[in-house]
DRENRO-778840 format. One record per residue (C-alpha): residue in three letters; x, y, z negated. Coordinates in pm, 1 decimal, padded with zeros to 6 digits. Example, Ala and Ser with C-alpha at 12.3 -4.5 7.8 and 13.67 -1.06 7.14 Angstrom:
% DRENRO-778840
<r><aa>Ala</aa><xx>01230.0</xx><yy>-00450.0</yy><zz>-00780.0</zz></r>
<r><aa>Ser</aa><xx>01367.0</xx><yy>-00106.0</yy><zz>-00714.0</zz></r>
***
This chain:
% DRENRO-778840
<r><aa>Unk</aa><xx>07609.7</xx><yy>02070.1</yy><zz>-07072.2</zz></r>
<r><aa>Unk</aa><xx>07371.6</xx><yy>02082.4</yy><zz>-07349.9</zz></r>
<r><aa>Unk</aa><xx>07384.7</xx><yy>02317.7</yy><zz>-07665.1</zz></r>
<r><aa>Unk</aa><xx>07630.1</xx><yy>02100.1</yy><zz>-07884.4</zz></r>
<r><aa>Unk</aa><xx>07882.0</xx><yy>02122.6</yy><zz>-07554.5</zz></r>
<r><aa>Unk</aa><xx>07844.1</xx><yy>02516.8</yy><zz>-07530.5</zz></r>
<r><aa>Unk</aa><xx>07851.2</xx><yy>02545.4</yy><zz>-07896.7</zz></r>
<r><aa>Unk</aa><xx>08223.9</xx><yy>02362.9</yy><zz>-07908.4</zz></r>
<r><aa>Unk</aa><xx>08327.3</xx><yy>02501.7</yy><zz>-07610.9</zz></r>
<r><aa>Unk</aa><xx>08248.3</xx><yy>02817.4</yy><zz>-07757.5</zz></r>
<r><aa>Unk</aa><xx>08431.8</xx><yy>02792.1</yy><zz>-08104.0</zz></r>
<r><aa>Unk</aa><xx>08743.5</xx><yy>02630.3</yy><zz>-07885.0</zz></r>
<r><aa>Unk</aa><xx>08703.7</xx><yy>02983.9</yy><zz>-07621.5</zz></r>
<r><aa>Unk</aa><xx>08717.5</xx><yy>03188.6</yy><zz>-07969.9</zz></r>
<r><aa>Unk</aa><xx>08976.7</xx><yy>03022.5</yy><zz>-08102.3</zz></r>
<r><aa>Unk</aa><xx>09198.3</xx><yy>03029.7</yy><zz>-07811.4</zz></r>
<r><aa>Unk</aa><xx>09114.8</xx><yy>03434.2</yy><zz>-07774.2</zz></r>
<r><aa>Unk</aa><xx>09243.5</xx><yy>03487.1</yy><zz>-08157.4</zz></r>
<r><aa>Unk</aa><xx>09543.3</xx><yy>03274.4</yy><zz>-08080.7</zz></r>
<r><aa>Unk</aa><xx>09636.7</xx><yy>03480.7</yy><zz>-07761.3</zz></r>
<r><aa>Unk</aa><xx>09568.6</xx><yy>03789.3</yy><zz>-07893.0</zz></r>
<r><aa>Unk</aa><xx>09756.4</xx><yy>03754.8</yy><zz>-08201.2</zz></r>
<r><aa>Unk</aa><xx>10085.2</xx><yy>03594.6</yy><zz>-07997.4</zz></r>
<r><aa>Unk</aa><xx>10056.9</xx><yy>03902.6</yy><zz>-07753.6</zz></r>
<r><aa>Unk</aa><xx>10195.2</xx><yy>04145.4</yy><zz>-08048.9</zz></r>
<r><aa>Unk</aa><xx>10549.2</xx><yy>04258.8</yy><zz>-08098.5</zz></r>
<r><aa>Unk</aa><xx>10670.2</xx><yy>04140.8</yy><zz>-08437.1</zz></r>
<r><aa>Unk</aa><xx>10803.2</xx><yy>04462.0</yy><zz>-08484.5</zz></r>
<r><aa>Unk</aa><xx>10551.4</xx><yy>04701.0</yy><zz>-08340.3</zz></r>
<r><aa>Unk</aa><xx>10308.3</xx><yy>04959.4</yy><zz>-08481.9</zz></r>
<r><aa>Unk</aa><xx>09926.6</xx><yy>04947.9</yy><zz>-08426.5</zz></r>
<r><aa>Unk</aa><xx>09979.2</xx><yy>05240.1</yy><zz>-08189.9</zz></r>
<r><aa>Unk</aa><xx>10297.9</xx><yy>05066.2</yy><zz>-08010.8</zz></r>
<r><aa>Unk</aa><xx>10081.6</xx><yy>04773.5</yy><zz>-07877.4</zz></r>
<r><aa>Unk</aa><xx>09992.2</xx><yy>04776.4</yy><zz>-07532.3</zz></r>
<r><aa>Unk</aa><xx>09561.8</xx><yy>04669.8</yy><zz>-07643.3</zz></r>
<r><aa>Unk</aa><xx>09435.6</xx><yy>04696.4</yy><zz>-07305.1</zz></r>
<r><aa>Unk</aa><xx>09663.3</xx><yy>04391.5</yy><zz>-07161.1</zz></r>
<r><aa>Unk</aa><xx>09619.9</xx><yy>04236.3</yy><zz>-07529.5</zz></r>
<r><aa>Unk</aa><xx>09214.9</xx><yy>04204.2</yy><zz>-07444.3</zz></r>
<r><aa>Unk</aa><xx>09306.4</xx><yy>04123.3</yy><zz>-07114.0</zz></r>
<r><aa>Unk</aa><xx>09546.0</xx><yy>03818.2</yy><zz>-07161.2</zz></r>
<r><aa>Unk</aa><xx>09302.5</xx><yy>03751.7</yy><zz>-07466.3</zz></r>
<r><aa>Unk</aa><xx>09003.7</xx><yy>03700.8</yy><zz>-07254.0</zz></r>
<r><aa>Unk</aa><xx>09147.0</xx><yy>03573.3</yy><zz>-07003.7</zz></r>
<r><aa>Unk</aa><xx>09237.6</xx><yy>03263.6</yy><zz>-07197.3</zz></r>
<r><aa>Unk</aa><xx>08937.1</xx><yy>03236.7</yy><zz>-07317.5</zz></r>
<r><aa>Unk</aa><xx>08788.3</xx><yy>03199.9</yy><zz>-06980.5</zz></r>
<r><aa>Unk</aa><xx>09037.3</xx><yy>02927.5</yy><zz>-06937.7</zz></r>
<r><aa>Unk</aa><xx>08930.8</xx><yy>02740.7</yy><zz>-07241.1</zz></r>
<r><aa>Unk</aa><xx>08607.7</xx><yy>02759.3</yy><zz>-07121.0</zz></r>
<r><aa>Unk</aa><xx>08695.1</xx><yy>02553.8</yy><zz>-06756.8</zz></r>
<r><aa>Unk</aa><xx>08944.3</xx><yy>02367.8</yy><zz>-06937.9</zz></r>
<r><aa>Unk</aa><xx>08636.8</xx><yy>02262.7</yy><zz>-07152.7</zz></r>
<r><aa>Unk</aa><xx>08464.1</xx><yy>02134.5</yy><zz>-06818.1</zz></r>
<r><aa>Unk</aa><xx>08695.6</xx><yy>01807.2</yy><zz>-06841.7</zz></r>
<r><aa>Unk</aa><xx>08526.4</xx><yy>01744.2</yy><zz>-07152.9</zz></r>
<r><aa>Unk</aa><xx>08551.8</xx><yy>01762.5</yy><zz>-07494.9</zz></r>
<r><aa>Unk</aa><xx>08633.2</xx><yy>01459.8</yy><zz>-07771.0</zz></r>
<r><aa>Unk</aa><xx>08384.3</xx><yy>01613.0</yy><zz>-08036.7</zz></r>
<r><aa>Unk</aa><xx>08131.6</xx><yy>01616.3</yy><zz>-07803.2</zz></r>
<r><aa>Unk</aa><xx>07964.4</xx><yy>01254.4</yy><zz>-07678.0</zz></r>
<r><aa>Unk</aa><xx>07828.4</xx><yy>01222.6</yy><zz>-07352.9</zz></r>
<r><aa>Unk</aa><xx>07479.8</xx><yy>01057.3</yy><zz>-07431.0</zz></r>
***
């Protein structure tokens, strides 16, 4: 794992936190409706798993 392979996994983790976190809110809730503690949660928590899911490998990254 070399800096190119943290730096994708990295953007992928990010992206798949932003994802998460925006499917976690009610369509038709208000800012102070939303449960943000399990939001963060779930959120970072799927970021972790992009991270191992990452392990497997990733296509934009070649193995030298």
């Amino acid at each position: 794992m070399n800096k190119k392979w943290w730096k994708a996994a990295g953007i992928r983790a990010v992206k798949t936190v932003a994802q998460t976190a925006v499917a976690m809110l009610p369509v038709k809730a208000t800012v102070t409706e939303v449960d943000w503690l399990m939001v963060a949660g779930t959120a970072a928590l799927a970021g972790v798993a992009s991270l191992l899911t990452s392990l497997a490998g990733l296509p934009e990254v070649k193995v030298e």
